[in-house]
C-alpha positions in Angstrom: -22.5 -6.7 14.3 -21.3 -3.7 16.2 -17.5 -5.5 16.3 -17.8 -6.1 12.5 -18.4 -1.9 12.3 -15.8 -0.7 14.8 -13.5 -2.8 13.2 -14.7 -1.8 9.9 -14.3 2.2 10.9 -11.1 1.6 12.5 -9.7 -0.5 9.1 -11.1 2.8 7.2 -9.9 5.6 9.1 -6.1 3.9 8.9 -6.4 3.9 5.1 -7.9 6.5 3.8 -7.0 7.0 -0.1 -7.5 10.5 -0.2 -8.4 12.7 -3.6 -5.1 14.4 -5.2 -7.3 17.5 -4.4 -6.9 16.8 -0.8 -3.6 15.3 -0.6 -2.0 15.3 3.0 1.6 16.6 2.7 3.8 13.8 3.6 1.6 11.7 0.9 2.6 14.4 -1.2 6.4 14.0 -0.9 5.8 9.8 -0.7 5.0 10.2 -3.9 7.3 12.8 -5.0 10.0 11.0 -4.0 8.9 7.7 -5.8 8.5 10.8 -8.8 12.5 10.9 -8.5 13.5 7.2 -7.6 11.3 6.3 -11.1 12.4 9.0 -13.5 15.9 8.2 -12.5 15.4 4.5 -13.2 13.6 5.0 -16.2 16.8 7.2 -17.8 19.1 4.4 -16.3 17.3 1.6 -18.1 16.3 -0.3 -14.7 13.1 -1.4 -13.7 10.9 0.7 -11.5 10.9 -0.2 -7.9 8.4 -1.4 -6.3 6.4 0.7 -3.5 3.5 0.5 -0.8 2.5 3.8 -1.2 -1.7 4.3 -1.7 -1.9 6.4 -4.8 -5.3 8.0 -4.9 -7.5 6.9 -7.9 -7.5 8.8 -11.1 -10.7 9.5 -12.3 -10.5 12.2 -14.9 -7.5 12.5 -17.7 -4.1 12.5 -16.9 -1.3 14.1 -18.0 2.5 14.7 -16.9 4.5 17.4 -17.6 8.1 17.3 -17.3 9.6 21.4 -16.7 13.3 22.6 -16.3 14.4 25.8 -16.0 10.9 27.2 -17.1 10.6 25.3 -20.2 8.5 21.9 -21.2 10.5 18.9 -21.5 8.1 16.5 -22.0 4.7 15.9 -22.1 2.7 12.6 -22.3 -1.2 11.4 -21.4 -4.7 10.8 -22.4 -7.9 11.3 -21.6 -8.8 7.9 -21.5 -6.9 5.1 -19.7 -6.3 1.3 -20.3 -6.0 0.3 -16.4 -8.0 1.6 -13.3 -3.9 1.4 -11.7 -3.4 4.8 -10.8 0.5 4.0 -9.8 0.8 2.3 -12.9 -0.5 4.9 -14.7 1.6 7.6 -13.6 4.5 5.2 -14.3 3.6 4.9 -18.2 2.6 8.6 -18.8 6.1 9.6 -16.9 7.4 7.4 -19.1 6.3 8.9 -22.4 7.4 12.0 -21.3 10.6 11.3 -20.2 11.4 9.2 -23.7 8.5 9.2 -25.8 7.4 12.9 -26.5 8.2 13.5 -30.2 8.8 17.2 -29.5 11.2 17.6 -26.9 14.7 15.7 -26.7 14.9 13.0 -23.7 16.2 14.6 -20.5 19.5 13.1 -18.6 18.9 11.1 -15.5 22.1 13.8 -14.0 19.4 16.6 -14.6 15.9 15.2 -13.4 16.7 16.8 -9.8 16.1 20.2 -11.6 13.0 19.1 -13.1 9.3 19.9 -11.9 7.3 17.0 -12.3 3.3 18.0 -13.2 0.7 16.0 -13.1 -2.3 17.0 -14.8 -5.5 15.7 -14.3 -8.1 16.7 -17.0 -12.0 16.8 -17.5 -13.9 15.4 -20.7 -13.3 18.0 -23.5 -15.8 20.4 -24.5 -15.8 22.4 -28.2 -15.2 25.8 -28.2 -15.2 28.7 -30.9 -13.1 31.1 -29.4 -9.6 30.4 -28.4 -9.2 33.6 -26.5 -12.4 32.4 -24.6 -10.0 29.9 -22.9 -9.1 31.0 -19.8 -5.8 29.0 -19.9 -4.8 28.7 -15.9 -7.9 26.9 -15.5 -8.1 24.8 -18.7 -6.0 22.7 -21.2 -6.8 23.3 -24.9 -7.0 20.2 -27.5 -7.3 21.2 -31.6 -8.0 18.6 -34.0 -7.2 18.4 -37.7 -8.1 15.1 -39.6 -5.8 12.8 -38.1 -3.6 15.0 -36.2 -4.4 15.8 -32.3 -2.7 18.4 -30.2 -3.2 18.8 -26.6 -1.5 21.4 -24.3 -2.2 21.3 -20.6 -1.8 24.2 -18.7 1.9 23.6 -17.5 2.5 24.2 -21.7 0.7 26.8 -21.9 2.3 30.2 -22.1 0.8 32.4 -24.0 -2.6 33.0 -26.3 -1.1 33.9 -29.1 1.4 31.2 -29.4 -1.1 28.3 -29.1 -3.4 30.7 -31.4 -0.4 30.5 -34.2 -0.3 26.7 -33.5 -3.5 26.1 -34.0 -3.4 27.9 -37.4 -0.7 25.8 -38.5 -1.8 22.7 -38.2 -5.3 23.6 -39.4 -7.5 23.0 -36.4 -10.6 22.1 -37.5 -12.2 21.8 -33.8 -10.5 23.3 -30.8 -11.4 21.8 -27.0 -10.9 23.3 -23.7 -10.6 20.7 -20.6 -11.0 21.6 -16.9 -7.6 21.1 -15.6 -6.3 20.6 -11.9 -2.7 20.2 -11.4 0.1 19.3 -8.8 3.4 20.4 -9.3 6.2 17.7 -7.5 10.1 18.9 -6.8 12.7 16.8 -5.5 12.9 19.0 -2.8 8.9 18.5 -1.0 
């Protein structure tokens, strides 16, 4: 019994899956660089390659954020997820924002070196009456009207007023705030 638990311990402490919360720093640049090597075959039309890296598990909402030179490029997530794959998660929502966010034109695989990669990882949302309630470094804010949903994570969100004008225009009917923790990769971690 006692081999069975060293060996156990030993198997353990060698593979760790840490929390993003707690990510050592050369996991951090693993992953950023397999950030990079994906977003630049996803613009190139190739098939992501394949890695060993331990991504840890994604419990909450996720979100990523595509920024260059200060602005939003792209944007794509949910709060609920069809797979309990984190890498293949990350893969589909960067993805979506990379070619599938509606608002922003697709970026240039010659560019993505420039680009800050976010990925935002999102409580349940809770209702709100008060926009200016929101303290936005700490949470995302969703608005719903009828059928339309719009969701800005903190990495969109610049100023109150802005979203506050947003919100008017599309008519929210409920507005959301979601706890938000985020980690910001470059290709130069």
């Amino acid at each position: 019994m006692k081999i069975i638990c060293v060996y156990l311990f030993l198997f353990l402490s060698n593979n760790i899956i840490l929390s993003w919360e707690n990510m050592e720093s050369a996991q951090k640049k693993q992953i950023s660089n397999w950030l990079f090597s994906s977003s630049r075959d996803i613009l190139d039309g190739k098939s992501v390659q394949k890695t060993d890296i331990i991504f840890p598990q994604i419990k909450s909402g996720l979100f990523v954020t595509l920024i260059l030179k200060n602005k939003v490029r792209g944007c794509y997530g949910s709060f609920y997820h069809d797979s309990n794959d984190s890498k293949f998660l990350i893969e589909k929502y960067l993805r979506g924002a990379l070619r599938s966010d509606p608002r922003y034109k697709p970026l240039s695989s010659e560019g993505i070196d420039n680009v800050r990669i976010v990925l935002t990882f999102a409580s349940e949302p809770e209702i709100v009456d008060d926009i200016y309630s929101i303290d936005t470094e700490e949470f995302g804010i969703m608005a719903e009207s009828g059928t339309t949903v719009l969701i800005l994570v903190p990495a969109e969100l610049k100023m109150r007023d802005q979203v506050a004008n947003l919100i008017k225009k599309i008519k929210a009917e409920r507005i959301y705030k979601f706890k938000s923790y985020t980690i910001a990769f470059t290709q130069e971690q």
